[in-house]
C-alpha positions in Angstrom: 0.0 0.0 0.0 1.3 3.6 -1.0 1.8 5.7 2.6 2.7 8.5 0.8 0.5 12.2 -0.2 2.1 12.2 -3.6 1.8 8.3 -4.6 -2.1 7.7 -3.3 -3.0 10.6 -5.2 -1.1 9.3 -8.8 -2.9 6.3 -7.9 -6.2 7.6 -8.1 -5.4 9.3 -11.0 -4.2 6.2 -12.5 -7.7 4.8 -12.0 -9.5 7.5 -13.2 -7.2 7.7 -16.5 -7.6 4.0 -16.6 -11.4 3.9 -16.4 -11.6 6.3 -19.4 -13.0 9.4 -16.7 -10.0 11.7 -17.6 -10.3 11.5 -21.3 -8.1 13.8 -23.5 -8.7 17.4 -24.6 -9.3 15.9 -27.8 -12.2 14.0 -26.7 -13.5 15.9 -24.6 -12.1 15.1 -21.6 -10.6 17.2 -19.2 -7.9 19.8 -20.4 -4.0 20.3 -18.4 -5.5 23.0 -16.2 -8.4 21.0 -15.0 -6.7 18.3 -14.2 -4.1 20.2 -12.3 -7.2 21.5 -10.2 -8.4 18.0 -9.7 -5.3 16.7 -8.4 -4.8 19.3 -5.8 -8.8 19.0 -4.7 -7.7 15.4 -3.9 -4.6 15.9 -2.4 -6.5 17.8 0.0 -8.9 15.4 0.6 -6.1 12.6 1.2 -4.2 15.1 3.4 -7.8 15.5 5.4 -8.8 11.8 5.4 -11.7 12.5 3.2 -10.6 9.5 0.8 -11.1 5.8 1.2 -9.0 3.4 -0.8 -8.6 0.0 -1.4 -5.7 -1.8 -3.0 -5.0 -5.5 -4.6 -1.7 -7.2 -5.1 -0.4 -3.6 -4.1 -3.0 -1.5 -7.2 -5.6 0.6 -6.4 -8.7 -0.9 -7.2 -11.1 1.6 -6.0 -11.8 4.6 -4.1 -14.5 7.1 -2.4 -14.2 10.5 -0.9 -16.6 13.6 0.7 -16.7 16.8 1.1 -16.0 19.4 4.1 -18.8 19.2 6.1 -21.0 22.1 6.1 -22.3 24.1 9.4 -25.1 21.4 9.7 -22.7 18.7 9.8 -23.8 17.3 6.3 -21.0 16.1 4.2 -21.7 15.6 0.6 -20.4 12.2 -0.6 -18.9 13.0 -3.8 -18.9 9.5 -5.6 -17.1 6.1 -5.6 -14.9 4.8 -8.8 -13.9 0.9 -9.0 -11.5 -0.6 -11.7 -13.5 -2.5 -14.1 -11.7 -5.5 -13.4 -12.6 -6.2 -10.0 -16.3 -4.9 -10.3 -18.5 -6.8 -8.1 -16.4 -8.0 -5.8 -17.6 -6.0 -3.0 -15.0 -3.4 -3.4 -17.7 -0.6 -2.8 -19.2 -2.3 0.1 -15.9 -2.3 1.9 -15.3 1.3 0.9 -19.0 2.2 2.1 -18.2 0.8 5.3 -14.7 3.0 6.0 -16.5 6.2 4.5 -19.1 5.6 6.8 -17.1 4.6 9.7 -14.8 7.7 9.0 -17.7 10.4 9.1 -19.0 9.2 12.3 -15.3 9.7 13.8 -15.2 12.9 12.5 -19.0 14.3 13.6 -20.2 14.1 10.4 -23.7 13.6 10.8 -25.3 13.0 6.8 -24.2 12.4 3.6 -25.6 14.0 0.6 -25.6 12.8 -3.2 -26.3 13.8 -6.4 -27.2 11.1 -9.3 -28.3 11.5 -12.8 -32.2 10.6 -13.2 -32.0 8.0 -16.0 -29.1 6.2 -14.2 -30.6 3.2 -12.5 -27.5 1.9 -11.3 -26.6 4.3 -9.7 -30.2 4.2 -8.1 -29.6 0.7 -7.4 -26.2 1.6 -5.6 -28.1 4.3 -3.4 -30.7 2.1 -2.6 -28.5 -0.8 -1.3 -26.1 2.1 0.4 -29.2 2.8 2.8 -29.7 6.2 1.0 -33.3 7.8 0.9 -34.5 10.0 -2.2 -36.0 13.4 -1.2 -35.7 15.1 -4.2 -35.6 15.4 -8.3 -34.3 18.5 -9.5 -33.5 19.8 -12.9 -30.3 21.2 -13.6 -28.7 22.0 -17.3 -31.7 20.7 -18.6 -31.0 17.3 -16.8 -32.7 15.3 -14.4 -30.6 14.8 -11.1 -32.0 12.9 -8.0 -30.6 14.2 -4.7 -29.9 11.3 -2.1 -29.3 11.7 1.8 -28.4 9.1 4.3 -28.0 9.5 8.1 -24.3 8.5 8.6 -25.2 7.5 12.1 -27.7 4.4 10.8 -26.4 1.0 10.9 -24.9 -0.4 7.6 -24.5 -4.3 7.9 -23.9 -5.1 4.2 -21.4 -7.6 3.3 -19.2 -8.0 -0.1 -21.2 -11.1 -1.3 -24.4 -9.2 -1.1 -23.0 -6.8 -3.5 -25.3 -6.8 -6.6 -26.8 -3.1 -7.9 -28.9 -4.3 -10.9 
């Protein structure tokens, strides 16, 4: 396992390069600048324990981090990425558990998350991640469902009872 600021951070961005969510300028993707920006918002949030890894045979394999907490104590959970090849092994689960564990340490008190409407995966993921829907709301002419989930309610999923479809 990388201990280091500098190395868990290129790891991440290994896996998001590797999982196609970088891109290139040419495609589309993000240009030099913003991916300058990125890096530094997560070496923050490795600096600040905001992140939650997981590594195989010494590779990260996936990862999940959350914002600053706000005055209410809400956190919002920003998202979850794991490598293609090791999807459905329960990596999320694992990492659900340590995000979750983590906010309670800190006084976080809920997490908040954003999802695109026609996404049911990623409804599926909420769902079985204890979080309730409370609203739809349209932004840029999109549908995006906000989730929240009390951090201090019991999560007692296992990796084998990983399935989101």
């Amino acid at each position: 396992m990388v201990s280091d600021l500098g190395g868990i951070v290129d790891d991440i961005m290994g896996l998001l390069n590797a999982e196609g969510l970088l891109g290139t300028v040419d495609d589309g993707g993000l240009s030099r600048r913003y991916r300058v920006m990125l890096r530094n918002t997560l070496c923050s949030a490795v600096r600040e324990g905001r992140v939650v890894t997981e590594y195989d045979r010494g590779e990260i394999v996936a990862m999940s981090h959350w914002s600053r907490p706000d005055a209410s104590g809400a956190a919002e959970w920003i998202g979850m990425i794991t490598r293609s090849t090791h999807r459905g092994r329960g990596y999320a689960t694992l990492l659900m558990n340590d995000l979750l564990d983590r906010c309670r340490e800190r006084g976080i008190k809920k997490l908040i998350s954003y999802s695109p409407a026609d996404d049911g995966v990623s409804a599926s993921m909420h769902r079985f991640f204890g979080y309730e829907l409370v609203e739809t709301l349209r932004r840029r002419e999109a549908e995006v469902l906000k989730w929240e989930r009390d951090v201090g309610a019991s999560f007692d999923r296992r990796p084998e009872d990983c399935r989101y479809t």
